[in-house]
TIDO-727667 format. One record per residue (C-alpha): residue number from 1; residue in one letter; z, y, x. Coordinates in nm, 3 decimals. Example, Ala and Ser with C-alpha at 12.3 -4.5 7.8 and 13.67 -1.06 7.14 Angstrom:
REM TIDO-727667
{i:1; aa:a; c3:0.780; c2:-0.450; c1:1.230} .
{i:2; aa:s; c3:0.714; c2:-0.106; c1:1.367} .
//
This chain:
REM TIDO-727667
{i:1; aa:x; c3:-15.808; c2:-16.272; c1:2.795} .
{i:2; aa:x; c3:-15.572; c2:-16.395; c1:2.559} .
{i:3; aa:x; c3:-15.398; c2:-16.155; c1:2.317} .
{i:4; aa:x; c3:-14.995; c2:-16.172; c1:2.271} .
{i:5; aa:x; c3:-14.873; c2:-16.350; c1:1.946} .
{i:6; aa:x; c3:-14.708; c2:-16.047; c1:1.840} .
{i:7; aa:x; c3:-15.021; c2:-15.807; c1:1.869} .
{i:8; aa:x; c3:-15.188; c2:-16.073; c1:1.622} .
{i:9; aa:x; c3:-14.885; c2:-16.117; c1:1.416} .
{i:10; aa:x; c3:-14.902; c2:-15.729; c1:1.386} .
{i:11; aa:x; c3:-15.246; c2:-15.712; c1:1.275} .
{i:12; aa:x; c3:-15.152; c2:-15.978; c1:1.059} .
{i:13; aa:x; c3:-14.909; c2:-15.797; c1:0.864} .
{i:14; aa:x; c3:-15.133; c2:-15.485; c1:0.845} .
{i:15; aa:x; c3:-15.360; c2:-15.685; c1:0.717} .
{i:16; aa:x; c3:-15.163; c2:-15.818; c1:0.456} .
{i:17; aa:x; c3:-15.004; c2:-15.394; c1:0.374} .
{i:18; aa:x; c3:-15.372; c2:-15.325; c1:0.319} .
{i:19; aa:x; c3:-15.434; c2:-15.597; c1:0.076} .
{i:20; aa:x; c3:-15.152; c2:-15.544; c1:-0.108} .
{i:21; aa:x; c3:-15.201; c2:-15.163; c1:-0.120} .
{i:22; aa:x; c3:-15.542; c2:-15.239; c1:-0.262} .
{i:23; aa:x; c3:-15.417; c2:-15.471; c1:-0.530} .
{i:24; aa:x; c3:-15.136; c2:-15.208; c1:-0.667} .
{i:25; aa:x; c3:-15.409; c2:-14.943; c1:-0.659} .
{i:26; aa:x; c3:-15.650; c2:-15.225; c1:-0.889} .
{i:27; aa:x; c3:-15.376; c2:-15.302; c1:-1.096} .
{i:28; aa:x; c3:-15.306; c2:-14.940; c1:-1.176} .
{i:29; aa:x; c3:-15.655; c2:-14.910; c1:-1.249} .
{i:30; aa:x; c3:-15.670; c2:-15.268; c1:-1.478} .
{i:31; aa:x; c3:-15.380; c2:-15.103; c1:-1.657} .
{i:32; aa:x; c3:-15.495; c2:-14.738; c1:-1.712} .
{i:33; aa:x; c3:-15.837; c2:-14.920; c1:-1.869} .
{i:34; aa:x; c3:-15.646; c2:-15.129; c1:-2.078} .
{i:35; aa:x; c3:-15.436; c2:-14.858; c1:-2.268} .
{i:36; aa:x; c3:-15.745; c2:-14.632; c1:-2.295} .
{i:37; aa:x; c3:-15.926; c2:-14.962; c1:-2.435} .
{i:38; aa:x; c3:-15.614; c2:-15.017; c1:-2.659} .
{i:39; aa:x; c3:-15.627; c2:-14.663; c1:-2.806} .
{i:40; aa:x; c3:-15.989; c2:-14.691; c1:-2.860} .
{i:41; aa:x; c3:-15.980; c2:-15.013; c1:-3.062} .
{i:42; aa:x; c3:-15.683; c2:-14.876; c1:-3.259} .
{i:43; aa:x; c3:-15.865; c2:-14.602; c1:-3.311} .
{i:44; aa:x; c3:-16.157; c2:-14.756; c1:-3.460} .
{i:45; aa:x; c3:-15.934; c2:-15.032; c1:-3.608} .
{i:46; aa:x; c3:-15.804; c2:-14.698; c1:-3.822} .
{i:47; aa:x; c3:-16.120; c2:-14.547; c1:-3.919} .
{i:48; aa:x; c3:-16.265; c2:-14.932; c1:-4.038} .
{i:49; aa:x; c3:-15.920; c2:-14.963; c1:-4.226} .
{i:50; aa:x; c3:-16.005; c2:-14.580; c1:-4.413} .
{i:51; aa:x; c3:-16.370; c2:-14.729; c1:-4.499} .
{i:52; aa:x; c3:-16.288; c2:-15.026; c1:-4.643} .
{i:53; aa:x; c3:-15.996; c2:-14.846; c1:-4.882} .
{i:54; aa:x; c3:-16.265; c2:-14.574; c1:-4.958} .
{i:55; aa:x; c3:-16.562; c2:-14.853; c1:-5.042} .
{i:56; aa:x; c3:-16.334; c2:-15.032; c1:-5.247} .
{i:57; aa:x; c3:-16.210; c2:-14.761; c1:-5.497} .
{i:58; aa:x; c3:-16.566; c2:-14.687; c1:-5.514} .
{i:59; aa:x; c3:-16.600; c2:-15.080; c1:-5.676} .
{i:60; aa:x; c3:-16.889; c2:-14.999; c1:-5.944} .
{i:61; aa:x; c3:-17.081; c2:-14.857; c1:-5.693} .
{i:62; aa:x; c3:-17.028; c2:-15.059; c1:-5.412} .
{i:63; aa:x; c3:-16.881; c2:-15.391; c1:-5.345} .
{i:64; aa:x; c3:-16.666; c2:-15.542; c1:-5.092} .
{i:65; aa:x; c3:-16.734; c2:-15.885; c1:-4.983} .
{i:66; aa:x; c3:-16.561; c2:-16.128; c1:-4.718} .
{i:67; aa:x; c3:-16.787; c2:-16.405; c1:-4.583} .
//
């Protein structure tokens, strides 16, 4: 039995409603992970930045080096 063109034209397009509900709800996701990543590193970025000033006015005692 063949199907009308609009019956698969309609599962077509719910097809397409589902996979673009499911990419919205990723990129949501993607996006919520990135700011809590972002936070994190800056976070970290902060307490590295508060080491390094303490280590270096500790200079006789320790030393700072790049390499």
């Amino acid at each position: 039995m063949v199907r009308p063109r609009w019956i698969r034209f309609d599962q077509l397009n719910e097809k397409i409603e589902n996979n673009s509900f499911k990419i919205d709800t990723l990129n949501k996701k993607i996006n919520s992970v990135e700011e809590t990543l972002s936070k994190k590193i800056d976070g970290v970025a902060s307490e590295v930045k508060a080491h390094r000033s303490d280590t270096e006015a500790h200079r006789g005692v320790y030393q700072v080096r790049e390499e």
